[in-house]
KEMITOR-822965 format. One record per residue: x, z, y of N, C-alpha, C in turn. Coordinates in steps of 0.001 Angstrom, whole numbers, plus 500000, padded with zeros to 6 digits. Atoms other than C-alpha are relative to their C-alpha. Layout:
REM residues N
n.X:n.Z:n.Y:ca.X:ca.Z:ca.Y:c.X:c.Z:c.Y
X:Z:Y:X:Z:Y:X:Z:Y
...
This chain:
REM residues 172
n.X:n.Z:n.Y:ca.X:ca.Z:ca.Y:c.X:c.Z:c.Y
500818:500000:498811:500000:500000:500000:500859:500000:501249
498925:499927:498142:502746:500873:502721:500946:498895:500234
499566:501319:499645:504319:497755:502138:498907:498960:500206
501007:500779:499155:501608:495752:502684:499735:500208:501120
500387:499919:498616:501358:497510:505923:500768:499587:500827
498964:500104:498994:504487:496818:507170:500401:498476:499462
500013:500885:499943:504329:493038:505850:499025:499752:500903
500985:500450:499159:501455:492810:508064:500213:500526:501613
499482:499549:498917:503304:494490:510547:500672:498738:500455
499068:500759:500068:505824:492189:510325:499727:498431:500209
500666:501667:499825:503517:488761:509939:499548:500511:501458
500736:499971:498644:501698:490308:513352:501305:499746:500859
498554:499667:499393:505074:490605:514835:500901:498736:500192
499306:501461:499841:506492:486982:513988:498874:499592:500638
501171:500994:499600:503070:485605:514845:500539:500286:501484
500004:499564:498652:503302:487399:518343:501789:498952:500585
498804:500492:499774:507016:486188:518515:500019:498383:500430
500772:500790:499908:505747:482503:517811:499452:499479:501523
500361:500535:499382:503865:482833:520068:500056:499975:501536
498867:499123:498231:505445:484505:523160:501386:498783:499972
498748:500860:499886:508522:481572:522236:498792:498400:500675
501396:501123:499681:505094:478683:522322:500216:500134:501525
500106:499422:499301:504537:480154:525865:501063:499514:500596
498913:500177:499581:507996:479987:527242:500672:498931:499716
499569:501742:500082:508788:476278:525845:498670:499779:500958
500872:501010:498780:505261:475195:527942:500567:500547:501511
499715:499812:498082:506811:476821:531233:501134:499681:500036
498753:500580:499898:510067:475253:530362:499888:498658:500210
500700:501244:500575:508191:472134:530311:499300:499507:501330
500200:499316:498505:507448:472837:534093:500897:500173:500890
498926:499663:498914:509665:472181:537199:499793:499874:501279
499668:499890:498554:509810:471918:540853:500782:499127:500695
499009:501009:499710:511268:469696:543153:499630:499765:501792
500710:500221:498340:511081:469770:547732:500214:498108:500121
499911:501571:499725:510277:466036:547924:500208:499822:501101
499667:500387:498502:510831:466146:551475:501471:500765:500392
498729:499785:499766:514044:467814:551321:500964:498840:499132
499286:500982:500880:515460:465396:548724:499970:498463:501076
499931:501447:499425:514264:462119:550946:500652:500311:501182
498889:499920:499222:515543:463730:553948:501761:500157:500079
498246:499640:500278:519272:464473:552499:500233:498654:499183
499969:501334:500472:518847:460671:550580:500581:499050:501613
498839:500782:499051:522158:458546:552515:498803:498662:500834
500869:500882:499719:519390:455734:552892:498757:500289:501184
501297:499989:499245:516549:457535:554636:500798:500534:501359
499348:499564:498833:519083:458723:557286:500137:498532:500912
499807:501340:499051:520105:454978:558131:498512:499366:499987
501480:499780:499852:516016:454555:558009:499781:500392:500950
500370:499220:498410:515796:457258:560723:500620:499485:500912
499491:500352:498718:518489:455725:562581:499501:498982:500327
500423:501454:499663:517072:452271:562558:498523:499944:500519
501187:499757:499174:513194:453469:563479:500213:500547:501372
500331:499067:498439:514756:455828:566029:500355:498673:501081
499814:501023:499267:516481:452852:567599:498695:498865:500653
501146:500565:499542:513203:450634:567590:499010:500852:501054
500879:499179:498652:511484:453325:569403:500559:499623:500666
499092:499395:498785:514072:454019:571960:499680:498317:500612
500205:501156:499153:513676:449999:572711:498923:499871:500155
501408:500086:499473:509797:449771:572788:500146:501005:501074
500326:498979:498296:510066:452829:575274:500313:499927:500932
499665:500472:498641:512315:451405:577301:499234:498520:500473
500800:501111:499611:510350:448299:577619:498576:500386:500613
501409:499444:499766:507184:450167:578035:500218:500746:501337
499535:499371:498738:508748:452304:580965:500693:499261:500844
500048:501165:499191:510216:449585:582599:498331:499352:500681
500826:500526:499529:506924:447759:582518:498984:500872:501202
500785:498646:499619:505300:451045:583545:500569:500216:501426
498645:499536:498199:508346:451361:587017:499259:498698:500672
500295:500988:499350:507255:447470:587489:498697:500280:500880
501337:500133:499453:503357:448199:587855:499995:501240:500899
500409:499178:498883:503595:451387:590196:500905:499378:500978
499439:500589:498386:506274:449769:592727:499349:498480:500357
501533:500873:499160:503149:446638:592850:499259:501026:500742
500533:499154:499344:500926:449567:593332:500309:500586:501287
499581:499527:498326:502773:450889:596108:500233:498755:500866
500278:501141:498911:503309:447600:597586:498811:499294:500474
501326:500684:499534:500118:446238:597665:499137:501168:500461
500670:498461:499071:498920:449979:598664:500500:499468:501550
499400:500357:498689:501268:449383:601664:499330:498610:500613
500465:501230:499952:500266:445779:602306:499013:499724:500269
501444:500335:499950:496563:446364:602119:499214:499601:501684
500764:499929:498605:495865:446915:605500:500194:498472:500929
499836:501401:499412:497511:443366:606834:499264:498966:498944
500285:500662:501462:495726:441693:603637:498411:499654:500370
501280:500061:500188:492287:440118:603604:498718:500846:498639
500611:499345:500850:489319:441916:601606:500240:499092:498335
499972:500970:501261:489462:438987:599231:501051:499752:499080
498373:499529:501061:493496:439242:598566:499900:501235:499590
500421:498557:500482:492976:443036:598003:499610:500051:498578
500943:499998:500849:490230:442346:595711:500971:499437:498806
498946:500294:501199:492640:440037:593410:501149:500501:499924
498912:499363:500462:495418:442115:593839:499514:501139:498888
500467:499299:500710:493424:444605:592273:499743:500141:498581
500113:500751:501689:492577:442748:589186:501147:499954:499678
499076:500509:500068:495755:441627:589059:500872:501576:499197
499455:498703:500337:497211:445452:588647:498973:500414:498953
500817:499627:501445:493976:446041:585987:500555:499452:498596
499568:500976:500719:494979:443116:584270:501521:500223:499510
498656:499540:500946:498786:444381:584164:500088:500952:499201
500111:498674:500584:497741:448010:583124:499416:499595:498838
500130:500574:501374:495949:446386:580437:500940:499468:498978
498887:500921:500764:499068:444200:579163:500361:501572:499575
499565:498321:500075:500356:447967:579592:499572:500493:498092
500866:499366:501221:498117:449396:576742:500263:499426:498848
499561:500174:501092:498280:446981:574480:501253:499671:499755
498742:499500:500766:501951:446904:574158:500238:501042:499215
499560:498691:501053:502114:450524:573318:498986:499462:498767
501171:499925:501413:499265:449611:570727:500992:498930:499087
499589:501226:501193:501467:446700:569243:501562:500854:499538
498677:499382:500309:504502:448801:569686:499911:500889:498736
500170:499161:500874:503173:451826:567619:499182:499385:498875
500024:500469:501097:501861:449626:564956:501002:499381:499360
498746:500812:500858:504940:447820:564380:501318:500973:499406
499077:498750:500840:506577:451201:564231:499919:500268:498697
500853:499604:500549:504210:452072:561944:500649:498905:498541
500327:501400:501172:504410:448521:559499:502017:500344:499714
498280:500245:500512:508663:449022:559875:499956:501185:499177
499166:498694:500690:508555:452614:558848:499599:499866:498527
500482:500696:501395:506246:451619:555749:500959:499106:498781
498866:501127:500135:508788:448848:555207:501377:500632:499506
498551:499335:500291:511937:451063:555127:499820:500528:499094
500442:498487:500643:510485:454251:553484:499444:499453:498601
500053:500171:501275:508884:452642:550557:500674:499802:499124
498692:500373:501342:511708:451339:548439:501202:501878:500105
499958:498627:499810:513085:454944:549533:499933:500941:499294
501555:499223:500631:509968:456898:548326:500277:499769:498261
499891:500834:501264:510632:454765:544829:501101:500151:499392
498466:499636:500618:514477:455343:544465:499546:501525:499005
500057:498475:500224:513391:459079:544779:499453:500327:498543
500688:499535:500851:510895:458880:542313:500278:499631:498690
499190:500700:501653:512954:457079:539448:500740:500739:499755
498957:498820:500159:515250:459456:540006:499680:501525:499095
499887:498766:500755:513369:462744:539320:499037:499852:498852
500290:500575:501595:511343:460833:536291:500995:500095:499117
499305:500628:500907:514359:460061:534717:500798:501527:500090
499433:498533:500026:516017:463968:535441:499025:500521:499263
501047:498926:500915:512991:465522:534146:499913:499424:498579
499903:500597:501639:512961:462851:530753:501160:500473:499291
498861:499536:500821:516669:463770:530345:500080:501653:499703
499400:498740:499885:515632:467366:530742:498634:500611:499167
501492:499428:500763:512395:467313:528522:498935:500724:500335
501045:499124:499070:509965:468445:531392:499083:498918:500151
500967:501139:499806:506809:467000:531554:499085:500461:500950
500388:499611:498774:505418:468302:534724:500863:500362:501394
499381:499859:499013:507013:468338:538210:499097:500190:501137
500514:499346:499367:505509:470256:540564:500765:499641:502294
498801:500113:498505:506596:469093:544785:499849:501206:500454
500204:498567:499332:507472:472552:546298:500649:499521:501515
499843:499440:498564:507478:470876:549701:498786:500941:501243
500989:498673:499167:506061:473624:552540:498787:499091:499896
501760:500470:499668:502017:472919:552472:499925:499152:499064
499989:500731:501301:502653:470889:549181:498753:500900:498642
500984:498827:500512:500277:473599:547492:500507:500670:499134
499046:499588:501117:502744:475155:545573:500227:501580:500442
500612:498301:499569:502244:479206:545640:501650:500376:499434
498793:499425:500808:505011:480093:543037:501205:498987:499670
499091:500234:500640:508396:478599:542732:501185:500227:499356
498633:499188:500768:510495:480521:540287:500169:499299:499358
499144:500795:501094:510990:477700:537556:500966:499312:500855
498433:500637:499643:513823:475457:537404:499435:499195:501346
500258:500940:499495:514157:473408:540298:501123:498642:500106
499562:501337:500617:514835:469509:539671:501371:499616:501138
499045:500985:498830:516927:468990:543513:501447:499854:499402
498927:500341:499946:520238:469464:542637:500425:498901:499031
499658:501028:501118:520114:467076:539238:499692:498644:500659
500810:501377:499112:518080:464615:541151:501310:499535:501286
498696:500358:499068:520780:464388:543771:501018:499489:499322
499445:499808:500784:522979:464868:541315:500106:498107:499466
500588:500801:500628:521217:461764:539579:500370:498849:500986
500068:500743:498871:521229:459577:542873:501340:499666:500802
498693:500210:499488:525104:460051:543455:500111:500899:501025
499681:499057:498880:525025:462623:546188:499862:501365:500043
């Protein structure tokens, strides 16, 4: 009888073991990874940033130029008005609507083309990244990757995390 108790001790005891090891392979099976720290420290998305920041910096100066042109009209044809017939007035007027308009939609073509380049850069990017920590997590037998970037919804990150292999992976 008292060995039967303590084989059944013993089967409860591996079972539990089992299954407490079960357990700890599925959260091994489970990793982490700041996707927005990895694309920002990626050699590529830096010459990315430099090449959008540059396109700004020239739409803005074009846009602020145009922007210096139409207030020193404004002030001239402010000045001007009074020697000016109602009728020149009147089309100067348009004339300054009509530029403030050109105005507008530049920035509108500007910040879409920002928009269509950054798309343009960033995707093949976005895609390196993500071959990368596929192919870290296959060599590392994880079948869940979790992004722990901030507001990514990620509460707990104590498992492994994938950045340094993934870098690692990517040459840097």
């Amino acid at each position: 009888m008292r060995n039967m108790k303590q084989i059944k001790k013993i089967a409860v005891a591996i079972v539990l073991f089992v299954a407490a090891t079960g357990f700890v392979n599925a959260q091994a099976k489970i990793a982490h990874i700041d996707v927005q720290e990895l694309l920002s420290s990626m050699p590529e998305m830096k010459a990315a940033d430099a090449e959008l920041k540059k396109l700004s910096e020239t739409y803005r100066a074009d846009i602020e130029s145009s922007m210096t042109e139409l207030r020193n009209k404004y002030t001239q044809y402010q000045n001007e008005s009074a020697s000016k017939s109602d009728e020149e007035n009147q089309k100067r007027a348009l004339e300054l609507q009509g530029f403030e308009k050109n105005i507008g939609e530049a920035q509108q073509t500007a910040q879409q083309e920002l928009q269509k380049k950054q798309a343009e850069l960033l995707g093949p990017i976005t895609e390196k990244a993500k071959k990368a920590i596929e192919a870290v997590a296959a060599a590392q037998g994880i079948e869940y990757v979790i992004d722990a970037t901030q507001g990514g919804g990620l509460i707990v990150a104590k498992g492994k995390d994938l950045l340094p292999a993934v870098k690692k992976q990517l040459g840097f």
